[in-house]
Each structure stands twice: as C-alpha cells, then as structure tokens.
N, CA, C and O atoms as CSV, one atom per row, in Angstrom:
chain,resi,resn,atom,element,x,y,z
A,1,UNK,N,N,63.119,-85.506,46.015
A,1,UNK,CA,C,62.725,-86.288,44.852
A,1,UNK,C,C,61.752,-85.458,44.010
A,1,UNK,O,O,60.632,-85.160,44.424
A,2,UNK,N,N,62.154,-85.154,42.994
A,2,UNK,CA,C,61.369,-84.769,41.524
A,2,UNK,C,C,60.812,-85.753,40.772
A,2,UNK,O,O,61.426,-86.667,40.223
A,3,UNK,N,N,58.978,-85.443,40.742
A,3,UNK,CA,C,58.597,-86.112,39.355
A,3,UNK,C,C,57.761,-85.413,38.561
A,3,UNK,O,O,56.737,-84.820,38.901
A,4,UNK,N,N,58.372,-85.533,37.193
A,4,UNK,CA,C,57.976,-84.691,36.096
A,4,UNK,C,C,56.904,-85.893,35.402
A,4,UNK,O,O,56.996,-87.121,35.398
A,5,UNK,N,N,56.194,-85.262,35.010
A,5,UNK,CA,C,55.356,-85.629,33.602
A,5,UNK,C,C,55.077,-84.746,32.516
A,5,UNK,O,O,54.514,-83.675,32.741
A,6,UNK,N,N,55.304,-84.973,31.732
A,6,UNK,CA,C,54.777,-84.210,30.112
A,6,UNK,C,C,53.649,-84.282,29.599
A,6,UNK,O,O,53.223,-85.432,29.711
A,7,UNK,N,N,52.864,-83.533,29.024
A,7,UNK,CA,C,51.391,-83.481,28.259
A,7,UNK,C,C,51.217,-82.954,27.024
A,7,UNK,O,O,52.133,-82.193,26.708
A,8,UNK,N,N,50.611,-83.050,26.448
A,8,UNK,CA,C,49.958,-81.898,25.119
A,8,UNK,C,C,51.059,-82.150,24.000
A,8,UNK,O,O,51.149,-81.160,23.274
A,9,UNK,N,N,52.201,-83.505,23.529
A,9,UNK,CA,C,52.592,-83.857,22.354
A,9,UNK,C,C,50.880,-84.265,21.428
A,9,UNK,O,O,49.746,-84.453,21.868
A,10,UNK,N,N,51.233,-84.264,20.557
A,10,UNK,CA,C,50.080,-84.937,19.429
A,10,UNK,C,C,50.888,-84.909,17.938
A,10,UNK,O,O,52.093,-84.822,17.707
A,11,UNK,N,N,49.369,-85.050,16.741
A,11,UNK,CA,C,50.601,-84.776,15.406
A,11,UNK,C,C,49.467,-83.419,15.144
A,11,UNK,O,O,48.277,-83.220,15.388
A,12,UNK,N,N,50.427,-82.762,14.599
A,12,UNK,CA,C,50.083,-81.505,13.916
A,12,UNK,C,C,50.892,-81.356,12.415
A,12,UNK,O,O,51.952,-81.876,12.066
A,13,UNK,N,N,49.766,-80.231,11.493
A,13,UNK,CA,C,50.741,-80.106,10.282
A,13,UNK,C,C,51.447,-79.085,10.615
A,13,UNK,O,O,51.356,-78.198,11.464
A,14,UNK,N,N,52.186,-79.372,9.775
A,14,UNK,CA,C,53.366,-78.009,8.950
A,14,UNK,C,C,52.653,-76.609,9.516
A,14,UNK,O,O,51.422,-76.609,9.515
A,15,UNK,N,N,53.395,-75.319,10.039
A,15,UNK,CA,C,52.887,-74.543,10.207
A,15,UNK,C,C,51.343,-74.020,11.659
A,15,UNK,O,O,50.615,-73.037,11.796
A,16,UNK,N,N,51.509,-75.213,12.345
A,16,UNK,CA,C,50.533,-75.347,12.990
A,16,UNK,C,C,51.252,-75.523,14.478
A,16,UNK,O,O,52.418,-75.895,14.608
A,17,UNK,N,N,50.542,-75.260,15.356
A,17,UNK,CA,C,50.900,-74.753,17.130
A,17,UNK,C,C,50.719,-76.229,17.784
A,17,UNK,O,O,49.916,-76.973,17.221
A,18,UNK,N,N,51.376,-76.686,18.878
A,18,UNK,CA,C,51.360,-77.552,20.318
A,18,UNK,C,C,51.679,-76.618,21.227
A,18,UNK,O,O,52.533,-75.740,21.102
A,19,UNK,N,N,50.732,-76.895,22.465
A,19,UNK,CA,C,51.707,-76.453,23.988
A,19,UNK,C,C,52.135,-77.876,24.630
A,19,UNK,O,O,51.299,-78.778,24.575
A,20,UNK,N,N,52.975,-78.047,25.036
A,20,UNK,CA,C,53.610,-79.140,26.136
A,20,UNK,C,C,53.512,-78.402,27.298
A,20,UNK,O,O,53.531,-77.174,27.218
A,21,UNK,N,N,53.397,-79.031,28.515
A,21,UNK,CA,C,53.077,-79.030,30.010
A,21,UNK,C,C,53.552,-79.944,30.425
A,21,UNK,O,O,53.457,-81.072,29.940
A,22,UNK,N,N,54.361,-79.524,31.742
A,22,UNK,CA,C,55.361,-80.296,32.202
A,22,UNK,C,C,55.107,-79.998,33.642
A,22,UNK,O,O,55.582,-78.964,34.112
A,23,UNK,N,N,54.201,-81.036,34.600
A,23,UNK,CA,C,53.772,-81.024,35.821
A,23,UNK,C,C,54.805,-81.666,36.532
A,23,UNK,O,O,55.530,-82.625,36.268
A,24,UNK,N,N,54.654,-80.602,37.892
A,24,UNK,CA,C,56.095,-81.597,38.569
A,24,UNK,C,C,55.530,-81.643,40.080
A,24,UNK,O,O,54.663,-81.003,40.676
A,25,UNK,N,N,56.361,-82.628,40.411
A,25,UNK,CA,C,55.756,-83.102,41.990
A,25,UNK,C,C,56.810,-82.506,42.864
A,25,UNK,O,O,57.800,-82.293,42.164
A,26,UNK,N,N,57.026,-82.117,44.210
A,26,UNK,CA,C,58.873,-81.410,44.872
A,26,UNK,C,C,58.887,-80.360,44.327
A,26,UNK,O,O,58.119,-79.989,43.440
A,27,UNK,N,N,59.844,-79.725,44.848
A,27,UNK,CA,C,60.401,-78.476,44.500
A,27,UNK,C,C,61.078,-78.728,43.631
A,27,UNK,O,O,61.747,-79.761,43.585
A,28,UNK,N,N,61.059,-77.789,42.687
A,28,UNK,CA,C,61.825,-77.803,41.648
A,28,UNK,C,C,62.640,-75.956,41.527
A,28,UNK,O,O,62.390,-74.856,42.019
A,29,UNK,N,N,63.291,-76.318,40.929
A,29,UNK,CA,C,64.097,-74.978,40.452
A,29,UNK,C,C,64.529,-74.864,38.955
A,29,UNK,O,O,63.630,-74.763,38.121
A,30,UNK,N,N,65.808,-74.872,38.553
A,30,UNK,CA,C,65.444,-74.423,36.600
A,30,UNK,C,C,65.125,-75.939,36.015
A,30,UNK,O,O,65.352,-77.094,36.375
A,31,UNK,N,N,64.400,-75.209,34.792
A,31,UNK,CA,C,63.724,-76.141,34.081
A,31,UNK,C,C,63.997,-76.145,33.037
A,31,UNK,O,O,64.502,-75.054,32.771
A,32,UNK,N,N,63.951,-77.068,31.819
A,32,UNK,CA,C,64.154,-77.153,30.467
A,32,UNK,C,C,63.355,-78.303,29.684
A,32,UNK,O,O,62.694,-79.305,29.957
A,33,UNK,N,N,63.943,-77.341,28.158
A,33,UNK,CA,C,62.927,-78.811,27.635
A,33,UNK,C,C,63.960,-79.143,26.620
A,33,UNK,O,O,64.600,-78.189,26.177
A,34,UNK,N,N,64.244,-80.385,26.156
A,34,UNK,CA,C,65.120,-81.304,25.255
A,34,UNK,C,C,64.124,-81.871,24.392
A,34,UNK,O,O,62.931,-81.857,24.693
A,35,UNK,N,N,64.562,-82.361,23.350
A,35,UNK,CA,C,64.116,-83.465,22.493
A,35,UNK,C,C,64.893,-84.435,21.601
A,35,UNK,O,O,66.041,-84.283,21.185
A,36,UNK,N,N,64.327,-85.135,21.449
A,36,UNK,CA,C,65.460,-86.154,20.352
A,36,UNK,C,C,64.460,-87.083,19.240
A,36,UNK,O,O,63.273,-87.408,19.276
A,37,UNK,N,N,65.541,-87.318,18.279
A,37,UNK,CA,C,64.798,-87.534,16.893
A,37,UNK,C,C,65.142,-88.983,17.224
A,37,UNK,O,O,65.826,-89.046,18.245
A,38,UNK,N,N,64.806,-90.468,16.529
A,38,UNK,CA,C,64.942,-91.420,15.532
A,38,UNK,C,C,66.605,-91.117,15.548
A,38,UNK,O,O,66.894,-90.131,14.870
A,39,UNK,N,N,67.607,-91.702,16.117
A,39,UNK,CA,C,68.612,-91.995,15.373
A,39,UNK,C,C,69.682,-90.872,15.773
A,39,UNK,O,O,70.874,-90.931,15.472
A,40,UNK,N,N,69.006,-89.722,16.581
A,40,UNK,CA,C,70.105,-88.390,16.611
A,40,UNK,C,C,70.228,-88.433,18.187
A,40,UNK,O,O,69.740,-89.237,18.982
A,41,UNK,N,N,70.882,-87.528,18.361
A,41,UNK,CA,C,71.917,-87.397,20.230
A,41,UNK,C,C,70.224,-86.041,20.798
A,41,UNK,O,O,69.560,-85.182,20.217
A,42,UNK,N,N,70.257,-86.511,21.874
A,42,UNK,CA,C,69.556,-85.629,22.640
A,42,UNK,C,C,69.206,-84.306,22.715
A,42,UNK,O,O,69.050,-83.944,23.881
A,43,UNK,N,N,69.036,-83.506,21.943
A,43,UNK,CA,C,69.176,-81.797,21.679
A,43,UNK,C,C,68.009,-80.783,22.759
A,43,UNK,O,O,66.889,-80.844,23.266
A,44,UNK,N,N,69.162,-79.916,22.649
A,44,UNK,CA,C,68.319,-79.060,23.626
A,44,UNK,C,C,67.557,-77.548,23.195
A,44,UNK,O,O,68.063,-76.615,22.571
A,45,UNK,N,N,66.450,-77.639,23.644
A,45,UNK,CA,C,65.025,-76.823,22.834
A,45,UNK,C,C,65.363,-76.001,23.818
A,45,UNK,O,O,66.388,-75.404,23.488
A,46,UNK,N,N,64.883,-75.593,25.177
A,46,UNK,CA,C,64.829,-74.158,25.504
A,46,UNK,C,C,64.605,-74.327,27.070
A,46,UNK,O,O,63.692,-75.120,27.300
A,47,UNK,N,N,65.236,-73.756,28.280
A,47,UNK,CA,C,65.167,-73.716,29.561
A,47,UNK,C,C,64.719,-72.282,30.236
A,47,UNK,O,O,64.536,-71.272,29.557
A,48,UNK,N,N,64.563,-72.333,31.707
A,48,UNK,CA,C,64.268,-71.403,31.961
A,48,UNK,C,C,64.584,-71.215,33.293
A,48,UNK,O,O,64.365,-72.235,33.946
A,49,UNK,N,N,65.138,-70.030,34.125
A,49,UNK,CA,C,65.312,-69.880,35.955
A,49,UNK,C,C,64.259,-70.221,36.661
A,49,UNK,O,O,63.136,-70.553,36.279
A,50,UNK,N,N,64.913,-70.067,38.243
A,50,UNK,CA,C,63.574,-70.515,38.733
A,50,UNK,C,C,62.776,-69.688,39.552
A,50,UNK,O,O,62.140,-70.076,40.531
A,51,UNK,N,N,62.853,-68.067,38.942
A,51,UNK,CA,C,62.046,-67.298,38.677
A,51,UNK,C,C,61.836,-67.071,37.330
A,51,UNK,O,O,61.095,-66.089,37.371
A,52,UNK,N,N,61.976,-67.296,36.338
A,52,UNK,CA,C,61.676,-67.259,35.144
A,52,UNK,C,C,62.061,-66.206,34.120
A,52,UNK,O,O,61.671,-66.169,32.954
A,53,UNK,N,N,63.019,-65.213,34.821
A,53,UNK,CA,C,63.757,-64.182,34.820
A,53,UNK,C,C,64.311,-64.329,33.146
A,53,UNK,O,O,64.088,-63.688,32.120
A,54,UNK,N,N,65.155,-65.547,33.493
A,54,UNK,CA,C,66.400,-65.926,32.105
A,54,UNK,C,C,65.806,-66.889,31.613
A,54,UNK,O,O,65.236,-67.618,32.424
A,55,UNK,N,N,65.718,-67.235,30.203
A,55,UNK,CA,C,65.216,-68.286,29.444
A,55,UNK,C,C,66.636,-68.472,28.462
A,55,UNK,O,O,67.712,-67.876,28.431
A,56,UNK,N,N,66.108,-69.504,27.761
A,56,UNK,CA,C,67.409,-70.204,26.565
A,56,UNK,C,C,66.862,-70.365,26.043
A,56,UNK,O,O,65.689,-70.215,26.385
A,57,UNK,N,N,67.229,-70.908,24.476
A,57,UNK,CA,C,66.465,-71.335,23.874
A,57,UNK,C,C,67.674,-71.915,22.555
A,57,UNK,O,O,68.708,-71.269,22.384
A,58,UNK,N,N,67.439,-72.898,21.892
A,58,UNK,CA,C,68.251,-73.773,20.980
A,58,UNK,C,C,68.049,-73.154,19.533
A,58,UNK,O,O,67.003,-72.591,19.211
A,59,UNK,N,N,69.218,-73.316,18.627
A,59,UNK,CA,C,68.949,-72.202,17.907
A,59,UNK,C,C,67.717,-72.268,16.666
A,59,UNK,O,O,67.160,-71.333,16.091
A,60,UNK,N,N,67.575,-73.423,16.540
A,60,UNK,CA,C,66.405,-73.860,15.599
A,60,UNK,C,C,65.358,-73.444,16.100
A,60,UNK,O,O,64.512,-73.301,15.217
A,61,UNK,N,N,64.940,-73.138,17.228
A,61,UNK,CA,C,63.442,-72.864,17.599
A,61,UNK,C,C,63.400,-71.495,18.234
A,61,UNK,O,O,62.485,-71.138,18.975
A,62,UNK,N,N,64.588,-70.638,17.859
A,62,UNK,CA,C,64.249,-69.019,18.218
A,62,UNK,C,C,63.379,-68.409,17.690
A,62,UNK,O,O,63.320,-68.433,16.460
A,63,UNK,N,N,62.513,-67.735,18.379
A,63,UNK,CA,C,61.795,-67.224,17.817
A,63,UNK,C,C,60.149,-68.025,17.289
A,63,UNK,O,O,59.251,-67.221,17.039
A,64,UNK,N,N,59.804,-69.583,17.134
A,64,UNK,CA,C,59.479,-69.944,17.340
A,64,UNK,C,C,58.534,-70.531,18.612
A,64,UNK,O,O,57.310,-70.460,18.720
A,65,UNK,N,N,59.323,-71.017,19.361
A,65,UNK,CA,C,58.807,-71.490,20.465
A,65,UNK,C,C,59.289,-71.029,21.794
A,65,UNK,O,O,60.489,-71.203,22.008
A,66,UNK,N,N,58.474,-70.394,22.857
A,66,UNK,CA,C,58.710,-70.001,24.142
A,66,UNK,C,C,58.507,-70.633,25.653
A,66,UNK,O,O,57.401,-71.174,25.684
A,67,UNK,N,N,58.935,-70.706,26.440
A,67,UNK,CA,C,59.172,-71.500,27.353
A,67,UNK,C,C,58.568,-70.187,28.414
A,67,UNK,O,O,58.723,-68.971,28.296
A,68,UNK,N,N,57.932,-70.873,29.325
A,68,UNK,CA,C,56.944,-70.059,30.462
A,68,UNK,C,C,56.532,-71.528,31.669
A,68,UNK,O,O,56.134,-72.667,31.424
A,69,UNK,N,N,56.882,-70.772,33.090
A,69,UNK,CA,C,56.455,-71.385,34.269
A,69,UNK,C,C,55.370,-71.007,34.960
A,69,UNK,O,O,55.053,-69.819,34.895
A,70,UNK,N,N,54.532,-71.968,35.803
A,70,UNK,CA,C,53.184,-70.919,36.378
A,70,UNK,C,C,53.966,-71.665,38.008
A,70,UNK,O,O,54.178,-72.877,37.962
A,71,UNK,N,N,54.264,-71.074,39.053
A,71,UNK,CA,C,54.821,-71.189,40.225
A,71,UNK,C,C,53.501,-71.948,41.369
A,71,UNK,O,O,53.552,-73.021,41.970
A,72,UNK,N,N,52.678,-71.171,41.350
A,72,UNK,CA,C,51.611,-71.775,41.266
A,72,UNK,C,C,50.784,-73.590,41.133
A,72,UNK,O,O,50.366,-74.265,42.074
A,73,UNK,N,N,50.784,-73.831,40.139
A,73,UNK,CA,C,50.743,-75.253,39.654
A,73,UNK,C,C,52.189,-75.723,39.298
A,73,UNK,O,O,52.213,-76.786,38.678
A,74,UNK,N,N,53.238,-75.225,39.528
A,74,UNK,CA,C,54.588,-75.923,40.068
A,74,UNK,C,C,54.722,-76.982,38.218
A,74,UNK,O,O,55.287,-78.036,37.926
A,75,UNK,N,N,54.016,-76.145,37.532
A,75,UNK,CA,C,54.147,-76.549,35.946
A,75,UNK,C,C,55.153,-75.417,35.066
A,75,UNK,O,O,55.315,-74.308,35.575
A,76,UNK,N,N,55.718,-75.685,33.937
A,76,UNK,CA,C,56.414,-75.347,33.000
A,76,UNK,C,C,56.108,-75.917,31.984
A,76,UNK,O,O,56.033,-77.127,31.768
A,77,UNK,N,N,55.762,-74.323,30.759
A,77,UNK,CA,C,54.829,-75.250,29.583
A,77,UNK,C,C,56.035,-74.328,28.416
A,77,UNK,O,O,56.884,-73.453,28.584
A,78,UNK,N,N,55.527,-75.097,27.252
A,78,UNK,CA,C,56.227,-75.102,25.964
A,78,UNK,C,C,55.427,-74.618,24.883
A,78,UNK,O,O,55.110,-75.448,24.030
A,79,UNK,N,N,55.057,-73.498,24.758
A,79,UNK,CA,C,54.288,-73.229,23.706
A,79,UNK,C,C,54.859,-73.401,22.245
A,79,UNK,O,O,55.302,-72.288,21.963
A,80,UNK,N,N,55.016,-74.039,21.442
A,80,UNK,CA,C,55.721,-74.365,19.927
A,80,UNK,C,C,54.310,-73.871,19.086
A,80,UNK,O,O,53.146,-74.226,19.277
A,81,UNK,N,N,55.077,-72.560,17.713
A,81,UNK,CA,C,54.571,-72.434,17.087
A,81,UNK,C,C,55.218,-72.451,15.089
A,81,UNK,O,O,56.426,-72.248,14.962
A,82,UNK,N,N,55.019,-72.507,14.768
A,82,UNK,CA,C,55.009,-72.663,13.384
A,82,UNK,C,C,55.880,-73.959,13.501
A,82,UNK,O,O,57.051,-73.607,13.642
A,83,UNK,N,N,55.808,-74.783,13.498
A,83,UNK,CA,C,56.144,-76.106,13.541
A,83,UNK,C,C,56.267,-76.919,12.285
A,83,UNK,O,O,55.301,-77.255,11.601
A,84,UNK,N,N,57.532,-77.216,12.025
A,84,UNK,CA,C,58.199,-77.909,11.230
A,84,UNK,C,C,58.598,-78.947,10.999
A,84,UNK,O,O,59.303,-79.339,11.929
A,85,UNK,N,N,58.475,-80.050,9.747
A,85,UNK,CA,C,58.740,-81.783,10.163
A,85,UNK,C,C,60.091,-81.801,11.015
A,85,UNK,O,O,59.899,-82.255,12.143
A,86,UNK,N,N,61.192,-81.483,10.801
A,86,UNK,CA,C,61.909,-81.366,11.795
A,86,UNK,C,C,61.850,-81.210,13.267
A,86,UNK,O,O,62.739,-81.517,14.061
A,87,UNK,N,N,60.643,-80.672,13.544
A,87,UNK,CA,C,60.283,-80.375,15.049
A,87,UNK,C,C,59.989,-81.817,15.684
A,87,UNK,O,O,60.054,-82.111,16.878
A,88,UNK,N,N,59.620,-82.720,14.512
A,88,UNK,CA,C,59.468,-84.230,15.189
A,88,UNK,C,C,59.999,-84.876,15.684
A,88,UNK,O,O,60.888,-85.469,15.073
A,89,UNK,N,N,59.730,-85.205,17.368
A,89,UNK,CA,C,61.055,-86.070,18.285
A,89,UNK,C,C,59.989,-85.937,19.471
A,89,UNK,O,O,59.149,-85.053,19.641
A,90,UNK,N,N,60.268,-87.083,20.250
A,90,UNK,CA,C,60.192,-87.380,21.694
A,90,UNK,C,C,60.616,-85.852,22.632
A,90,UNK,O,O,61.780,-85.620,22.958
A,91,UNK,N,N,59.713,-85.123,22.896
A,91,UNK,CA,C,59.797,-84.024,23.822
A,91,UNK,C,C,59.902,-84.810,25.399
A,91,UNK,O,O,59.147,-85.717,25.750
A,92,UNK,N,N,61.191,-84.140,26.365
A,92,UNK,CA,C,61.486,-84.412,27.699
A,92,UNK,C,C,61.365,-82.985,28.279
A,92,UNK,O,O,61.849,-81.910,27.922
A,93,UNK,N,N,60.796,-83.235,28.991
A,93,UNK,CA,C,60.936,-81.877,30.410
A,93,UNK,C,C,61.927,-82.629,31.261
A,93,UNK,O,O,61.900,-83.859,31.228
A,94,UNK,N,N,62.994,-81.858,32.189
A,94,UNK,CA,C,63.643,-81.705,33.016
A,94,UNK,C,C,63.948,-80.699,33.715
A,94,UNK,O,O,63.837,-79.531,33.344
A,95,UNK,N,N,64.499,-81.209,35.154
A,95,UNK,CA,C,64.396,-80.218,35.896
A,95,UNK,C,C,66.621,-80.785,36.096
A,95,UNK,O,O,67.253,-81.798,35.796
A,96,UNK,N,N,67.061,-79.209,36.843
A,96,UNK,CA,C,68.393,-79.165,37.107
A,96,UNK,C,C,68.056,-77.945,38.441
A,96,UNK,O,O,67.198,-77.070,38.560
A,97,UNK,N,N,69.192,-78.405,39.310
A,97,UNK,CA,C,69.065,-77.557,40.674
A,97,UNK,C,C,69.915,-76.301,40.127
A,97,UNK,O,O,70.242,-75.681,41.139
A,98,UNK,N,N,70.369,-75.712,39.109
A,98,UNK,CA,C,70.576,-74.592,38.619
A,98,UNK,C,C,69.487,-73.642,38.873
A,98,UNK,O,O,68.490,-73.708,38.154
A,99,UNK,N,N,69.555,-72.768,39.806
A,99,UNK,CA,C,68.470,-71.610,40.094
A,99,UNK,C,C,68.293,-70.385,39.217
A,99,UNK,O,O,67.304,-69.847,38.718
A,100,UNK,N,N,69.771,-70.098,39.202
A,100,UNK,CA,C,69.680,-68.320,38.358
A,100,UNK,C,C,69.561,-68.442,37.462
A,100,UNK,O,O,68.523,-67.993,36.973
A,101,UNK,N,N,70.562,-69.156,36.570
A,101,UNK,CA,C,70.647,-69.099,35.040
A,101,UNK,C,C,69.880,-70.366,34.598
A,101,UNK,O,O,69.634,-71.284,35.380
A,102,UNK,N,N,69.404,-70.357,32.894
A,102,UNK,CA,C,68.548,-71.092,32.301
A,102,UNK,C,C,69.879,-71.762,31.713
A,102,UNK,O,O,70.699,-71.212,30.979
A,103,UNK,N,N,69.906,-72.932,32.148
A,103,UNK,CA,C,70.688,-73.824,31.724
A,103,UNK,C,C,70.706,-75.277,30.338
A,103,UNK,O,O,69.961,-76.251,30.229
A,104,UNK,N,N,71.714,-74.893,29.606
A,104,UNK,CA,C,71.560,-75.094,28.515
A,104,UNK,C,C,72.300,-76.808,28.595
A,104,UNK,O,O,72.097,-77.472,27.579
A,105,UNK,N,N,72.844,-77.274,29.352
A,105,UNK,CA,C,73.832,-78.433,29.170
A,105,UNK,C,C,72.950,-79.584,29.923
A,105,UNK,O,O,72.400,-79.520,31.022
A,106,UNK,N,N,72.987,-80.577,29.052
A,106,UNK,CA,C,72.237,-81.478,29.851
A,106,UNK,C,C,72.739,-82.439,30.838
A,106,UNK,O,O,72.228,-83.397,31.419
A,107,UNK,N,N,74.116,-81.786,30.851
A,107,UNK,CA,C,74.734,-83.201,32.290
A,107,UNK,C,C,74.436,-81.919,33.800
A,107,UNK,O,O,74.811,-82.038,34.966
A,108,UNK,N,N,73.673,-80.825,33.174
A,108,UNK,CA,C,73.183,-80.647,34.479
A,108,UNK,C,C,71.765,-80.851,35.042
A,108,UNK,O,O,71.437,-80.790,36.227
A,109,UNK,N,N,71.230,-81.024,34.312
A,109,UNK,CA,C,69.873,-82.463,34.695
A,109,UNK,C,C,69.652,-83.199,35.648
A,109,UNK,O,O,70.074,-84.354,35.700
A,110,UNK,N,N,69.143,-82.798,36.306
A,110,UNK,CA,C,69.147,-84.398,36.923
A,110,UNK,C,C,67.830,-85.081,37.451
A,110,UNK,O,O,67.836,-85.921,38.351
A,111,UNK,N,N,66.747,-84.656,36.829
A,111,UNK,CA,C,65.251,-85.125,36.534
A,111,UNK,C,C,64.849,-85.279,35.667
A,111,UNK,O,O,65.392,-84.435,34.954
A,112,UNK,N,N,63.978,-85.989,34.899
A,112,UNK,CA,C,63.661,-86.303,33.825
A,112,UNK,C,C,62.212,-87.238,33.490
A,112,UNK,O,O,62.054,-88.400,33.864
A,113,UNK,N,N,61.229,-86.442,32.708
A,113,UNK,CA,C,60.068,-86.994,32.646
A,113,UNK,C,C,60.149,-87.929,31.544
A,113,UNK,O,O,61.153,-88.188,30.880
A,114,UNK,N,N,58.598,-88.569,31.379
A,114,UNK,CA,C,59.343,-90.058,30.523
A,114,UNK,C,C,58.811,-89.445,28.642
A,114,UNK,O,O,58.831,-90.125,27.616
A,115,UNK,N,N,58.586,-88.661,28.729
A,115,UNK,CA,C,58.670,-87.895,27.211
A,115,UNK,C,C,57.304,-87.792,27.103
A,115,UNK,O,O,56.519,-88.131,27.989
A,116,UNK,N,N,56.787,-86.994,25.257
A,116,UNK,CA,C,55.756,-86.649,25.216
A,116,UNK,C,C,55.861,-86.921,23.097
A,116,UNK,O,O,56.502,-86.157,22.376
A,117,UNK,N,N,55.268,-87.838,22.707
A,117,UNK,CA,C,55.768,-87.585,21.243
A,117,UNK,C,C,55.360,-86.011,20.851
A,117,UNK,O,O,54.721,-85.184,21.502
A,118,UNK,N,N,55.910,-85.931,19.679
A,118,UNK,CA,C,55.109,-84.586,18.862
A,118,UNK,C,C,55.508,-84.542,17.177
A,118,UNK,O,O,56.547,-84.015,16.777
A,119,UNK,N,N,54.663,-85.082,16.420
A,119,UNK,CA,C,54.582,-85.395,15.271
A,119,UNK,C,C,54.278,-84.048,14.074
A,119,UNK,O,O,53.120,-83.634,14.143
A,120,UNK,N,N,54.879,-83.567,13.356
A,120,UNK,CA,C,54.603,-82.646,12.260
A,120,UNK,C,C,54.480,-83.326,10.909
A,120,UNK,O,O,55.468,-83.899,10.449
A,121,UNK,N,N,53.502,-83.306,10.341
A,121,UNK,CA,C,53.624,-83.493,8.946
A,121,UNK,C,C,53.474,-82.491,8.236
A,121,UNK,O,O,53.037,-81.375,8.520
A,122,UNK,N,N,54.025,-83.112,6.848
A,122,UNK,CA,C,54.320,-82.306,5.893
A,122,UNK,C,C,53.140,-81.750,5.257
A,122,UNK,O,O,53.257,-80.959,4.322
C-alpha cells in the first residue's frame, strides 16, 4: 500500500516559480506528476524511474519544469518555473510499479495523492 501526499501548490504570478513535494509512505518505484484544468481530461506534466535515471516530461512544460526524487525522504518534488495562466490545475503525484522507464500513460498508475491546487495569474 502507497500513500502519497502533495505540498507547495499556492497562487503565483505570471513568470514566477512553485516546487510541489510529493511525500510517500511504502515503497514506491516510478513516479509522476499529472494535472488537470476546470473542464479538461487529466494531462500529464512529467515522470521519473526509480532511480531517477529517465525522466518525461509533457510537451508544454519542457524546459520549464523538472522533476527530481530524494530516495532518502522517499519524496519526489516538482520544481515549476516560469509559470503560465495555463499552468493552472489541480497538481496529482502518482506513483506506477514501472521501475526503468519514466512512464508517461496514466492507466499505468496506480497510486494517487489527493492533489495540490496551483494558481497563476495574469
């Protein structure tokens, strides 16, 4: 049994940084982070192995925002930078028993924390 929690949504402006932290209880192995808007299907922001080897990342936030695990505190955080009203949606951490590769599909999921808002204004 996996339990995730999420931290560090808030509102920020235009152009301005969040980290999300995503504490987990169990072993976990690859990790990712999703989000979803008001009205749109579930989209996927950026995952990572579970050595941290391979990352993903969704194509709107390349280059943007990076995904990093500390093995250690058994956490996976989300650093988002230059942040855009678009970036606004309910942030989820999840975990998937996918080990090697950073997995991009979310019917391989199968943990799920209960979200984190994250607000950009204009």
């Amino acid at each position: 049994q996996v339990q995730l929690v999420e931290s560090g949504g808030g509102l920020v402006q235009a152009g301005g940084s969040l980290r999300l932290s995503c504490a987990a209880s169990g072993r976990i192995y690859g990790m990712g982070w999703f989000r979803q808007a008001p009205g749109k299907e579930r989209e996927f922001v950026a995952a990572i192995s579970w050595g941290g080897g391979n990352t993903a990342y969704g194509d709107s936030v390349k280059g943007r925002f990076t995904i990093s695990r500390d093995h250690a505190k058994n956490t996976v955080n989300l650093q988002m930078n230059s942040l855009q009203p678009e970036d606004t949606a309910v942030y989820y951490c999840a975990h998937t028993p996918q080990s090697i590769r950073a997995s991009t599909w979310v019917h391989e999921y199968d943990y799920w924390g209960q979200g984190t808002q994250v607000t950009v204004s204009s």
